[in-house]
MIKOLNU-235743 format. One record per residue (C-alpha): chain; residue in three letters; x, y, z. Coordinates in Angstrom, 3 decimals, padded with zeros to 6 digits. Example, Ala and Ser with C-alpha at 12.3 -4.5 7.8 and 13.67 -1.06 7.14 Angstrom:
2
@cadena A	residuo ALA	px 012.300	py -004.500	pz 007.800;
@cadena A	residuo SER	px 013.670	py -001.060	pz 007.140;
% end
This chain:
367
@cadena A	residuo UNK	px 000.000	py 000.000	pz 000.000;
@cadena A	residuo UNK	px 001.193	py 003.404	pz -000.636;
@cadena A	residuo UNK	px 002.079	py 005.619	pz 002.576;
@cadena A	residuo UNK	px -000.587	py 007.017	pz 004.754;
@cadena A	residuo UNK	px 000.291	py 010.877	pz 003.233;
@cadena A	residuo UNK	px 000.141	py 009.474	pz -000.453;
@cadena A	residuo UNK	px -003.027	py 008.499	pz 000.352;
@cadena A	residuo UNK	px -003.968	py 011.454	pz 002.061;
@cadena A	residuo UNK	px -003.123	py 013.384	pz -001.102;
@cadena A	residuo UNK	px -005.093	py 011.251	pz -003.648;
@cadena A	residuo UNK	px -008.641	py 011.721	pz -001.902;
@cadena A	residuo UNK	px -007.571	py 015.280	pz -001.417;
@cadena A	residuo UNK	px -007.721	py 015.366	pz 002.890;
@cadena A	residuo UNK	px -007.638	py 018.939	pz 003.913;
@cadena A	residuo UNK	px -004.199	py 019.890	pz 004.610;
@cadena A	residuo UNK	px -005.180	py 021.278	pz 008.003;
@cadena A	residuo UNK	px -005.726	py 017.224	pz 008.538;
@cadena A	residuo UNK	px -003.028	py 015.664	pz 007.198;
@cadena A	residuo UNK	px -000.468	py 012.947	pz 009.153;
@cadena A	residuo UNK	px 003.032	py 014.131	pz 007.979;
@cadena A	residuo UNK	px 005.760	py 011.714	pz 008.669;
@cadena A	residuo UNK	px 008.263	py 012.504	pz 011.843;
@cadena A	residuo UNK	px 011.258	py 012.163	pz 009.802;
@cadena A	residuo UNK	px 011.551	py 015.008	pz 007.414;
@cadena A	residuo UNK	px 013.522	py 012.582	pz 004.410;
@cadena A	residuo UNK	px 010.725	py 010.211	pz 004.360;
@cadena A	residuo UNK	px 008.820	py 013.161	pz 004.305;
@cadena A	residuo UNK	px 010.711	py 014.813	pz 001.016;
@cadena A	residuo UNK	px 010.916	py 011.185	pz -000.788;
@cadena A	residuo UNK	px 007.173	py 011.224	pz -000.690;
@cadena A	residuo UNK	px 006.375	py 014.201	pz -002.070;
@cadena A	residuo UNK	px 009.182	py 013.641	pz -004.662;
@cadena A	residuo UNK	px 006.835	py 010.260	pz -005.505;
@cadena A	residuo UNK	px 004.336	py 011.817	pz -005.996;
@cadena A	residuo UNK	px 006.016	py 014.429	pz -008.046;
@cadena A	residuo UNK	px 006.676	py 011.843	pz -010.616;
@cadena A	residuo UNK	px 004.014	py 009.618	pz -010.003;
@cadena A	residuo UNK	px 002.244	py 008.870	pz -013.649;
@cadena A	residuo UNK	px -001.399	py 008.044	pz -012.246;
@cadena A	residuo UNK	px -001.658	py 011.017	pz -009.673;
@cadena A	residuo UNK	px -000.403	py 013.646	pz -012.750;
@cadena A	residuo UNK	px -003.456	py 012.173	pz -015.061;
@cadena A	residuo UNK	px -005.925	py 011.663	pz -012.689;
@cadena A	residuo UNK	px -004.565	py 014.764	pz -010.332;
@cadena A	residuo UNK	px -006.757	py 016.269	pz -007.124;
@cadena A	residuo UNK	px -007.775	py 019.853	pz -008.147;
@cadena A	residuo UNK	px -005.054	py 022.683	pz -008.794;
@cadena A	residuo UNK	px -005.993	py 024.555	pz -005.590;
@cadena A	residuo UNK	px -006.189	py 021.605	pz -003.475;
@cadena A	residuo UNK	px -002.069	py 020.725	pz -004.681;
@cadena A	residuo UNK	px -000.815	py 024.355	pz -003.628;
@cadena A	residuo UNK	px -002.419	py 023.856	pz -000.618;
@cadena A	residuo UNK	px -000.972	py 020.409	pz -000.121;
@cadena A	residuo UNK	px 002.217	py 021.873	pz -000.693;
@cadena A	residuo UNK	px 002.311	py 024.744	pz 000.888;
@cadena A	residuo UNK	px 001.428	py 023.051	pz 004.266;
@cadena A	residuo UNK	px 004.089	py 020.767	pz 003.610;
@cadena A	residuo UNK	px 006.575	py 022.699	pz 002.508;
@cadena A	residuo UNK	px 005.654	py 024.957	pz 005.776;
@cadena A	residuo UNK	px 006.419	py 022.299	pz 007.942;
@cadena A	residuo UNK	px 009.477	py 021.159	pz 006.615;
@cadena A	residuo UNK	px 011.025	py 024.961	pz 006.205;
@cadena A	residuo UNK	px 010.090	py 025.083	pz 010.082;
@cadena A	residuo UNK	px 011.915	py 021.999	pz 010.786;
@cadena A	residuo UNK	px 014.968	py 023.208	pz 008.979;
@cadena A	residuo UNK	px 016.878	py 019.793	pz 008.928;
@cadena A	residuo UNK	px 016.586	py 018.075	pz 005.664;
@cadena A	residuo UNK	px 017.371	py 020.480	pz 002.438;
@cadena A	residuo UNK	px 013.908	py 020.131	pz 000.541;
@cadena A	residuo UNK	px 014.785	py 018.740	pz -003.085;
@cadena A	residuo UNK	px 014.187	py 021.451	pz -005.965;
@cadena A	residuo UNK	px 011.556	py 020.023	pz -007.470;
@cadena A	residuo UNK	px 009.301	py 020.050	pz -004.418;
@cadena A	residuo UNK	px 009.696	py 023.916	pz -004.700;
@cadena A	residuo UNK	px 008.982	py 024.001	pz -008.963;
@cadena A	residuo UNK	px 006.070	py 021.890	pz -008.034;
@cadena A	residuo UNK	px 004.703	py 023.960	pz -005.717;
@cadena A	residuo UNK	px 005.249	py 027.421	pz -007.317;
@cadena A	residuo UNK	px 003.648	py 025.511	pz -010.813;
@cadena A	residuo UNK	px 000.438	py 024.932	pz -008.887;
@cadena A	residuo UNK	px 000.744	py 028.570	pz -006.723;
@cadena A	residuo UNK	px 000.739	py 030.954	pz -010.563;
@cadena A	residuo UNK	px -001.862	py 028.705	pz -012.508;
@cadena A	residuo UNK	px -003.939	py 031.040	pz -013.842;
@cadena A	residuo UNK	px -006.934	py 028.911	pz -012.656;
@cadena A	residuo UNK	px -006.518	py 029.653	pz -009.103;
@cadena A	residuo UNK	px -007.054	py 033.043	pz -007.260;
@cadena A	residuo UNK	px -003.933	py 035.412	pz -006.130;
@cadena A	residuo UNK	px -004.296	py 032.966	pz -002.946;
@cadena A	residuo UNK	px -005.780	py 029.391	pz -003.354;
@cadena A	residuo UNK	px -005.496	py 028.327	pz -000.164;
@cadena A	residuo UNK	px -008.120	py 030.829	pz 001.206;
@cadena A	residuo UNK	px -010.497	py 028.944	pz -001.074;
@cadena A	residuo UNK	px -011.784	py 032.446	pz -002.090;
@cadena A	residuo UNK	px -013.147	py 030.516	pz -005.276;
@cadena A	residuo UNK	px -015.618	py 028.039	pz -004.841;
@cadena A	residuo UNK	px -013.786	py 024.498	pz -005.155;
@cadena A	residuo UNK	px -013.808	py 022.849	pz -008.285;
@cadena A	residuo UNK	px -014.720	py 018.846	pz -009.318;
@cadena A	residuo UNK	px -011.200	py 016.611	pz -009.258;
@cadena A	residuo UNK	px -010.228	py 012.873	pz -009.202;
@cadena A	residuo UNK	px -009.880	py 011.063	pz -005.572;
@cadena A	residuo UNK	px -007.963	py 008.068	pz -005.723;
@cadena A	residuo UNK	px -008.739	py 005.597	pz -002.673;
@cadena A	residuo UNK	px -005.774	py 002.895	pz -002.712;
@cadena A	residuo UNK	px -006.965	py -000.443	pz -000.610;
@cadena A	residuo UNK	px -004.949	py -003.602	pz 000.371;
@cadena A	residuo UNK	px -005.872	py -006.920	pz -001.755;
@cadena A	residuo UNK	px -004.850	py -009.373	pz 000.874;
@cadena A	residuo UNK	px -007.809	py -009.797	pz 002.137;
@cadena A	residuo UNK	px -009.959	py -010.224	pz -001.065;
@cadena A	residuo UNK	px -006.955	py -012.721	pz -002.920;
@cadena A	residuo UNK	px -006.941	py -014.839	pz 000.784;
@cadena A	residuo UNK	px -010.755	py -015.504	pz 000.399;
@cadena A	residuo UNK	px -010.235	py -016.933	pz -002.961;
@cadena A	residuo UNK	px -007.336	py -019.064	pz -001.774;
@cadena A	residuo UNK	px -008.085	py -020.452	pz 001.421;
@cadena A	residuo UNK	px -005.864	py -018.538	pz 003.400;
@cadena A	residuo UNK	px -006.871	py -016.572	pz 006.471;
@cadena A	residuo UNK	px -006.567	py -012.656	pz 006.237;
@cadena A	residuo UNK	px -004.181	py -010.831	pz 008.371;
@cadena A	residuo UNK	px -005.117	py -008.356	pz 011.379;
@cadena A	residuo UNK	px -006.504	py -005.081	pz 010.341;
@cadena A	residuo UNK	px -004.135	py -003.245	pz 011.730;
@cadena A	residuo UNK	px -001.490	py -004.684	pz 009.063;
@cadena A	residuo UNK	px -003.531	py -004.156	pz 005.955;
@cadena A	residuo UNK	px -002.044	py -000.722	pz 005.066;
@cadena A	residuo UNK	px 001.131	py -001.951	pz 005.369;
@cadena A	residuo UNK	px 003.241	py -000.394	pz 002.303;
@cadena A	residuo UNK	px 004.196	py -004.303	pz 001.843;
@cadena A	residuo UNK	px 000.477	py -005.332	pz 001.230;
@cadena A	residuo UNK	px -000.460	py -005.316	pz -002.080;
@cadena A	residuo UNK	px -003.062	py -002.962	pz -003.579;
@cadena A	residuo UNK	px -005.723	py -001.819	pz -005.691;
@cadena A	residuo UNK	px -006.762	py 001.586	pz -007.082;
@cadena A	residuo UNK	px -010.114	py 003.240	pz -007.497;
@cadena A	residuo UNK	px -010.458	py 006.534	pz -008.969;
@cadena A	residuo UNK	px -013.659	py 008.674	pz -009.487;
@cadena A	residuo UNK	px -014.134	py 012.158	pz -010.768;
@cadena A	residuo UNK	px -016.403	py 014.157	pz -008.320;
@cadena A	residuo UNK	px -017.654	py 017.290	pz -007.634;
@cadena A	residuo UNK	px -016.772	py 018.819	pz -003.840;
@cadena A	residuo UNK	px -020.353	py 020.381	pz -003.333;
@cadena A	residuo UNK	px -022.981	py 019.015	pz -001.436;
@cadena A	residuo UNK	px -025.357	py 019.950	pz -003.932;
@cadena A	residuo UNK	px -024.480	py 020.407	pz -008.042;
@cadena A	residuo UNK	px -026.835	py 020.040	pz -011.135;
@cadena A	residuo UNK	px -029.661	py 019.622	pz -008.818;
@cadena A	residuo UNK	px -027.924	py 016.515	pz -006.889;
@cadena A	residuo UNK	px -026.415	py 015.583	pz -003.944;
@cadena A	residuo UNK	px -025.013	py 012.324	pz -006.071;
@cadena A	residuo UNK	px -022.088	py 013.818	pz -007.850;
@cadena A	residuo UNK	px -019.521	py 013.454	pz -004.696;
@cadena A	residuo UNK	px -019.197	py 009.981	pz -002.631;
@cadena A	residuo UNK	px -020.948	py 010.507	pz 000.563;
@cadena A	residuo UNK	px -019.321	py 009.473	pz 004.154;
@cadena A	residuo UNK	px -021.590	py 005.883	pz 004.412;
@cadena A	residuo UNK	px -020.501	py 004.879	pz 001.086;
@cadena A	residuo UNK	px -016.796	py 005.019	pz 002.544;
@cadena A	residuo UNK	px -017.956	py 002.812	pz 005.282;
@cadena A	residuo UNK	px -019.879	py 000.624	pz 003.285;
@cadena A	residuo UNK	px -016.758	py 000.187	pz 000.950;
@cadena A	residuo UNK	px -014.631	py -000.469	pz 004.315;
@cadena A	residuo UNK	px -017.036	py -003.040	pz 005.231;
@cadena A	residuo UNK	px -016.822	py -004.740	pz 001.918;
@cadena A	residuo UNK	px -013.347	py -005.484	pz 002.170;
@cadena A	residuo UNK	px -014.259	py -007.721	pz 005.297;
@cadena A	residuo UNK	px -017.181	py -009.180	pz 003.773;
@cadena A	residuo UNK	px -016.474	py -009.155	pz 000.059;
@cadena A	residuo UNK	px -018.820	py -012.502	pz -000.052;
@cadena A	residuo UNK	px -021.867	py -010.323	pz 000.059;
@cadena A	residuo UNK	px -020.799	py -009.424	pz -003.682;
@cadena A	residuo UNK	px -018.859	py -012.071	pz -004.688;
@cadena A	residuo UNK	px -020.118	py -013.924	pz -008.038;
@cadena A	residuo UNK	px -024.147	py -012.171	pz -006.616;
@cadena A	residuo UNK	px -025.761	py -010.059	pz -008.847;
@cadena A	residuo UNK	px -026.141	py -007.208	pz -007.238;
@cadena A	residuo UNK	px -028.325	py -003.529	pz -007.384;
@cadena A	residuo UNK	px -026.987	py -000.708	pz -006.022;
@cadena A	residuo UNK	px -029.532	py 002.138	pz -005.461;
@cadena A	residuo UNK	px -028.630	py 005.752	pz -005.554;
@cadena A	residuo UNK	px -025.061	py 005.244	pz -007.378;
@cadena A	residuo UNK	px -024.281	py 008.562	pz -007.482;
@cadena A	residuo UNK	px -020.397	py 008.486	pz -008.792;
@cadena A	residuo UNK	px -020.245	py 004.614	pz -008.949;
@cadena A	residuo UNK	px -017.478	py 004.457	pz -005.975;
@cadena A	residuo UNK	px -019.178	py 001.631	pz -004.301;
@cadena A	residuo UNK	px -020.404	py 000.070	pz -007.609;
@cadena A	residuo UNK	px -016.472	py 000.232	pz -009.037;
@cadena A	residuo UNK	px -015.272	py -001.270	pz -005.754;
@cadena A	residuo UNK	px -017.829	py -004.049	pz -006.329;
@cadena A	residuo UNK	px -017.174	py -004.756	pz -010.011;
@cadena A	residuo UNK	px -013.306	py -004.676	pz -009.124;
@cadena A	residuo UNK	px -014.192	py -007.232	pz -006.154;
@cadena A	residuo UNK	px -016.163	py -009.425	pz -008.413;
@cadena A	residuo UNK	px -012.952	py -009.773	pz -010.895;
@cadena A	residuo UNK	px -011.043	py -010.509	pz -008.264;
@cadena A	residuo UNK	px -013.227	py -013.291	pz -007.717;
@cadena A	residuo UNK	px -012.530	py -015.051	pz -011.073;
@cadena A	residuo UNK	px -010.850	py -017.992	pz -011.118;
@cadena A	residuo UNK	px -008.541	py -019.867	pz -013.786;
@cadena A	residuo UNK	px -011.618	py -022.386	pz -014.395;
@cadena A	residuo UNK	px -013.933	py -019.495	pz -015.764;
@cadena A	residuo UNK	px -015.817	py -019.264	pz -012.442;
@cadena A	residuo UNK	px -018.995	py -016.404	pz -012.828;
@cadena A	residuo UNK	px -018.195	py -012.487	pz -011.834;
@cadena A	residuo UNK	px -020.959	py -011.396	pz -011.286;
@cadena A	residuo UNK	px -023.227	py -008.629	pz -012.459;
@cadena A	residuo UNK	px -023.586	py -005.204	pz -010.905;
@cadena A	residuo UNK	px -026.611	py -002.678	pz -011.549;
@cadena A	residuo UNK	px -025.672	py 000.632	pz -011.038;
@cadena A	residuo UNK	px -029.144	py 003.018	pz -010.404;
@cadena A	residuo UNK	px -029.706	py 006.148	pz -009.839;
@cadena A	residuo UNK	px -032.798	py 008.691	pz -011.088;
@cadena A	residuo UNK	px -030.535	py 011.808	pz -011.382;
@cadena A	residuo UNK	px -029.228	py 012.195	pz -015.022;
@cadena A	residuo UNK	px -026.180	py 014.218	pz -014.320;
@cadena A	residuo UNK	px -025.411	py 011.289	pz -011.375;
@cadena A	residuo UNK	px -025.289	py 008.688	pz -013.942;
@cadena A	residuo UNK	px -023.887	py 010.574	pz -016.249;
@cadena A	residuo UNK	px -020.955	py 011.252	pz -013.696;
@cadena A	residuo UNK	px -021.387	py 007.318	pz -012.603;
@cadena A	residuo UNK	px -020.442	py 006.019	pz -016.279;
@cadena A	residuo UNK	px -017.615	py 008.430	pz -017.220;
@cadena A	residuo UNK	px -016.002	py 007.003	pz -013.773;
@cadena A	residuo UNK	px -016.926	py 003.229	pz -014.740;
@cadena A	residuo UNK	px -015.064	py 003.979	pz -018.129;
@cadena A	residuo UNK	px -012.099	py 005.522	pz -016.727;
@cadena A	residuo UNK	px -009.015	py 002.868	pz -017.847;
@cadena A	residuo UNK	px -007.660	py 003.224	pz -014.788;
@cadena A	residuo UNK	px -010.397	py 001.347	pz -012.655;
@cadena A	residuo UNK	px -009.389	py -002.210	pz -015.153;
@cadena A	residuo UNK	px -013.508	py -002.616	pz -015.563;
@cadena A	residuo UNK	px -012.910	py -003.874	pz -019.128;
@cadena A	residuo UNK	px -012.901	py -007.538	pz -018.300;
@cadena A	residuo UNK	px -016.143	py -007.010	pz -016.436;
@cadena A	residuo UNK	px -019.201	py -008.225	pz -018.823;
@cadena A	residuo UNK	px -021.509	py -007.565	pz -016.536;
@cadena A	residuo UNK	px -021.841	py -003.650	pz -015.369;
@cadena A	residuo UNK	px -025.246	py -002.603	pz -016.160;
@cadena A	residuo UNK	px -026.534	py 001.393	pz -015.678;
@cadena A	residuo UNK	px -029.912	py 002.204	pz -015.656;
@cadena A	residuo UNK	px -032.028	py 004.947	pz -014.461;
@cadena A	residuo UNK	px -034.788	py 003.771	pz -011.517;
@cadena A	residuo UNK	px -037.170	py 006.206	pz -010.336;
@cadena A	residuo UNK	px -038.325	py 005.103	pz -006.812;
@cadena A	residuo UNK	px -041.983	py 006.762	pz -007.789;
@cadena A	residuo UNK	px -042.954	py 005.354	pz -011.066;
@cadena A	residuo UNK	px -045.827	py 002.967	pz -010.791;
@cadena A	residuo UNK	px -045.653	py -000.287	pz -009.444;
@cadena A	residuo UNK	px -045.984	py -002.374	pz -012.860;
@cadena A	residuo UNK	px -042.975	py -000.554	pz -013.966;
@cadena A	residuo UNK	px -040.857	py -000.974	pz -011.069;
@cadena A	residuo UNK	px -041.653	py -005.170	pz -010.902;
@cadena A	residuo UNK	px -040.551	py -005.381	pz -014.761;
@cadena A	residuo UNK	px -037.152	py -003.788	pz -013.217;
@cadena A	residuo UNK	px -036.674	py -006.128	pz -010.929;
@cadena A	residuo UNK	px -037.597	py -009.176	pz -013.086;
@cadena A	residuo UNK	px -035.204	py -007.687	pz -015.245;
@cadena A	residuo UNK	px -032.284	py -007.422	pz -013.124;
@cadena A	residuo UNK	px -033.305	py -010.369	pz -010.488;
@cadena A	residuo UNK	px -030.970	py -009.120	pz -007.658;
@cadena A	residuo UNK	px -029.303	py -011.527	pz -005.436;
@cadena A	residuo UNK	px -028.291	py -008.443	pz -003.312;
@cadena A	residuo UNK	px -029.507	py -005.109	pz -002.592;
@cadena A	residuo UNK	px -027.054	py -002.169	pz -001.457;
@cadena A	residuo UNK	px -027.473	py 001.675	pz -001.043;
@cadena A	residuo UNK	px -026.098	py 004.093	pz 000.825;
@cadena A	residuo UNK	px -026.815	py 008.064	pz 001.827;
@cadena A	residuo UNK	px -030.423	py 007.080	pz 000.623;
@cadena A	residuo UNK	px -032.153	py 007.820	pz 003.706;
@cadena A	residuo UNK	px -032.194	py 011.856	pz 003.871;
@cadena A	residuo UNK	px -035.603	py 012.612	pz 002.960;
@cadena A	residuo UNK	px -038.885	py 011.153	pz 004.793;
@cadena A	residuo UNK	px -040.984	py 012.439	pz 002.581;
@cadena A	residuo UNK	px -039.126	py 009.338	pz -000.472;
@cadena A	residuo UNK	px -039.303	py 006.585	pz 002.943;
@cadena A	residuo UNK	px -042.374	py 004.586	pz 001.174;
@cadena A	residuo UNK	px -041.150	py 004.924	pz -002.431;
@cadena A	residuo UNK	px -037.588	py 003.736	pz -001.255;
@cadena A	residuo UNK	px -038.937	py 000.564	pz 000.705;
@cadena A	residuo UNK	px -041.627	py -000.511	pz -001.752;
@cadena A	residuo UNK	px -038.161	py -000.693	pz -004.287;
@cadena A	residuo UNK	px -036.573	py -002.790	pz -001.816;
@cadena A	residuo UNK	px -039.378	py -004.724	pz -000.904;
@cadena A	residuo UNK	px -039.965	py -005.817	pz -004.467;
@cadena A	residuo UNK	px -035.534	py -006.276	pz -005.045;
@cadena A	residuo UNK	px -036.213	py -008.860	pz -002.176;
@cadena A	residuo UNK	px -038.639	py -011.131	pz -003.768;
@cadena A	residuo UNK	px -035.763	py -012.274	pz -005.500;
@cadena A	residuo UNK	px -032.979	py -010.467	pz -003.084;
@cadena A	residuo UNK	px -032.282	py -012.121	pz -000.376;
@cadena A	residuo UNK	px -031.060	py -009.458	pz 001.782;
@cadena A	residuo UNK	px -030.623	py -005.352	pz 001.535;
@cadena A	residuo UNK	px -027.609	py -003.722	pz 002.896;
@cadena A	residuo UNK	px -028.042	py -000.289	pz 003.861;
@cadena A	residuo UNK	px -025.486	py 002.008	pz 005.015;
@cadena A	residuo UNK	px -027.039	py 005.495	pz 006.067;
@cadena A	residuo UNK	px -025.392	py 008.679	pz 007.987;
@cadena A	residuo UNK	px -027.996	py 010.001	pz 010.410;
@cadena A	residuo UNK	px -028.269	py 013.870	pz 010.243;
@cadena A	residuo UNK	px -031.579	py 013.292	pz 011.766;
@cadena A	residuo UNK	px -032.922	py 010.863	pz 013.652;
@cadena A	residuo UNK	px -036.481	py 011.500	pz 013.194;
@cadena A	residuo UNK	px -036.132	py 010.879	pz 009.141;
@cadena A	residuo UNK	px -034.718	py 007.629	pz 009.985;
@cadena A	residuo UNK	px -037.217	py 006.666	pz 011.930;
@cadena A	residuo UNK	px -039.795	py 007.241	pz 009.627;
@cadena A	residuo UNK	px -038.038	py 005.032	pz 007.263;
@cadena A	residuo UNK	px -038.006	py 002.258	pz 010.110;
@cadena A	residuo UNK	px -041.463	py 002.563	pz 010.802;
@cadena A	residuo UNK	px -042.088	py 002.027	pz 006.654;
@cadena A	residuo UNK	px -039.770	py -000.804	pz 006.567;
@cadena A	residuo UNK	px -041.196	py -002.520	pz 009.323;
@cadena A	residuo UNK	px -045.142	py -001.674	pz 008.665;
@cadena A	residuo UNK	px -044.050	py -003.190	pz 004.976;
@cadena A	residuo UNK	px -043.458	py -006.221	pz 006.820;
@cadena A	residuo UNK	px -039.656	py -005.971	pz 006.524;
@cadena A	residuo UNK	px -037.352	py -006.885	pz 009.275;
@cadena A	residuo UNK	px -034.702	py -004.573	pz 010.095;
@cadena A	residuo UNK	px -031.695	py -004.819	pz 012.204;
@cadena A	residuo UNK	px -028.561	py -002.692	pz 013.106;
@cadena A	residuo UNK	px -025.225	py -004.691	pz 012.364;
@cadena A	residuo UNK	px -021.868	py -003.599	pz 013.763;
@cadena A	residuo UNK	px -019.603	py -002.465	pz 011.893;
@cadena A	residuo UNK	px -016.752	py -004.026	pz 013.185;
@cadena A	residuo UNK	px -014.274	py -001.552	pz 012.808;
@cadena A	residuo UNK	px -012.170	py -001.562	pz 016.155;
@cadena A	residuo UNK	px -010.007	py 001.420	pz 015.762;
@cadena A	residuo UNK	px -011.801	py 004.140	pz 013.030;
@cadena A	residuo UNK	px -008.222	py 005.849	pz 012.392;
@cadena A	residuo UNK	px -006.896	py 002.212	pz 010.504;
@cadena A	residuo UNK	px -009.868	py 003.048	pz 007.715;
@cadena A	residuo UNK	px -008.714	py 002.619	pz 004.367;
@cadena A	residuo UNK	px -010.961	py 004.463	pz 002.067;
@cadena A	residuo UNK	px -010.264	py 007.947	pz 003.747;
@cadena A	residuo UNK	px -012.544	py 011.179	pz 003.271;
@cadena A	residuo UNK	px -016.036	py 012.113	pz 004.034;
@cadena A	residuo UNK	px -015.280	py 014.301	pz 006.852;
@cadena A	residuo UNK	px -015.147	py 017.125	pz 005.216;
@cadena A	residuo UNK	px -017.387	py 020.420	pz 005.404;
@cadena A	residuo UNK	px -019.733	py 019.655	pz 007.792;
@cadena A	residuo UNK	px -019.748	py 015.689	pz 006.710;
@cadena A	residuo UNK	px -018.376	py 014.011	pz 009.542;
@cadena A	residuo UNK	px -021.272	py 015.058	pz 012.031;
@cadena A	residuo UNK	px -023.414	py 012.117	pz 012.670;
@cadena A	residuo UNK	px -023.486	py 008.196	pz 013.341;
@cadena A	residuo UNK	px -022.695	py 006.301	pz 010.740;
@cadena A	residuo UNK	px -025.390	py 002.947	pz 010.651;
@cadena A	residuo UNK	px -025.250	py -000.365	pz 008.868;
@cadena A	residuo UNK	px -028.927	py -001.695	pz 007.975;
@cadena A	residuo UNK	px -029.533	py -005.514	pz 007.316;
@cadena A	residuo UNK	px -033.275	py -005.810	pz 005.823;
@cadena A	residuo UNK	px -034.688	py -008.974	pz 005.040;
@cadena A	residuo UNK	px -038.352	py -010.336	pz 003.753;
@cadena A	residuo UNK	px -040.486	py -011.644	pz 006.439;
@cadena A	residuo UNK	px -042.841	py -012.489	pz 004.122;
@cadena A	residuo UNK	px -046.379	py -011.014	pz 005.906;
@cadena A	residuo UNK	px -048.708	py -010.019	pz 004.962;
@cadena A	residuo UNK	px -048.249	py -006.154	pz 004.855;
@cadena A	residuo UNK	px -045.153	py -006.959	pz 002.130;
@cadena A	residuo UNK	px -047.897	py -008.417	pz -000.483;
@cadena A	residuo UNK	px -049.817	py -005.273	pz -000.067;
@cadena A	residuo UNK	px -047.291	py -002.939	pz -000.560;
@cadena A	residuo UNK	px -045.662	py -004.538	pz -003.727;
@cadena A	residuo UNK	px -049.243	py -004.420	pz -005.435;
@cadena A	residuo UNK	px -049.934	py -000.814	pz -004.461;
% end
């Protein structure tokens, strides 16, 4: 895995935040690598976000006054500081921030030693610069709301759900599976990649993942990430996008469903309006006639909205119940962000919803 301030830099962590290292060489090589690193120049953070990152850097080392800070570091830094994108002073953020690439780097241990019989190692090891590593990269948009959407930046649950994934990766594994609210496609790249993973010599089945989402500038956002060459999708035959709007009629939704026949639901950040609650479990109620379970990953800004989705779930005759985490320690998180502006503020739940098949369910999936 790369180092913890490589990482850092690729999903763009405010510099106020970041985790320099002690030792000011190990400090210089790093920026030097990613100086010359070939996938961080194409699919680079945004220009004002890299003066920043320097300039905090550079700050700290020029305080510390006892390594001599390589040339480049300094051409780097006064390349990003005169662009003539930026204002006189990009790190005020006087200009409202503009959409970039993150690139979330996660250890592969764990998905290769489910495949081969091996045990996985202790969290605490998997960022380990001597694990090896994949590489997801999405182009998003910082603002909480662009285009009339709130899907064009990967929300803080979809983070943790992606976390979780990498300790569970058999809720994906060779399932098909429908993601609702896709937004950029972070979690639906993560799965796809997952699924490949899964392939063996003999030809053994993927997967297929169904990407959804009834914003057009979301899924818009969602392909142009699934096509990016650097997320190695190409081998994947079975990545599916389609719109799904949670109020058309009932008819409509069921022909969805028997189109895709989930074997898994997952969604995250879907739970933010009360007024969408029924629309949003009468979709999941009819994914589970075929699904066999919903995973739901939401960040509670307010409690009452969730539990007005509860109440639906459970007066649909769905059972719902909170699942830990398991994260022990929440600074060894791989897929870093989502703390950002605000973000951070709120519990973080993961939702297990199954059929219980009453009465109520029938009901609602012929309404």
């Amino acid at each position: 895995m790369p180092s913890l301030l490589i990482r850092q830099y690729a999903t763009s962590i405010p510099p106020a935040s970041l985790a320099l290292p002690v030792c000011s060489k190990e400090a210089c090589d790093t920026l030097i690598s990613i100086i010359h690193d070939a996938h961080l120049n194409t699919y680079a953070p945004a220009r004002a976000y890299r003066t920043r990152f320097f300039k905090r850097v550079v700050d700290e080392l020029e305080a510390r006054a006892d390594y001599p800070i390589h040339e480049c570091i300094y051409e780097t830094f006064l390349s990003a500081l005169s662009s003539p994108e930026d204002c006189a002073a990009p790190w005020l953020q006087v200009t409202a921030p503009s959409p970039a690439y993150k690139t979330h780097f996660y250890p592969l241990y764990d998905l290769l030693s489910l495949t081969d019989g091996h045990s996985p190692p202790a969290r605490q090891s998997l960022c380990s610069e001597a694990q090896p590593w994949g590489r997801l990269t999405v182009f998003e948009s910082p603002a909480l709301v662009e285009a009339g959407t709130t899907g064009l930046r990967t929300w803080r649950s979809a983070l943790w759900m992606a976390e979780w994934l990498l300790d569970n990766a058999d809720v994906v594994r060779r399932e098909t599976v429908l993601e609702l609210g896709s937004g950029t496609g972070f979690l639906g790249i993560l799965i796809a990649q997952i699924q490949l993973r899964s392939v063996t010599p003999s030809g053994s089945r993927a997967g297929e993942v169904w990407m959804t989402d009834n914003s057009e500038a979301a899924m818009e956002r969602c392909a142009a990430n699934v096509h990016l060459p650097c997320n190695n999708l190409q081998a994947h035959g079975g990545i599916h996008l389609l719109p799904l709007d949670w109020t058309c009629p009932a008819d409509e939704l069921q022909a969805t469903m028997a189109l895709i026949k989930p074997d898994v639901v997952l969604a995250c950040d879907v739970i933010f309006d009360a007024s969408l609650a029924p629309d949003l479990v009468r979709v999941i109620g009819l994914a589970l006639a075929t699904a066999k379970e919903c995973w739901l990953a939401c960040a509670v800004r307010n409690e009452e909205t969730t539990a007005v989705f509860i109440g639906e779930a459970e007066g649909a005759g769905l059972d719902i119940k909170s699942v830990d985490w398991g994260f022990e320690n929440e600074n060894e998180r791989v897929f870093l962000g989502g703390n950002e502006g605000g973000e951070g503020i709120g519990e973080v739940r993961l939702m297990r919803l199954t059929k219980n098949g009453g009465s109520q369910l029938h009901e609602m999936l012929s309404s």
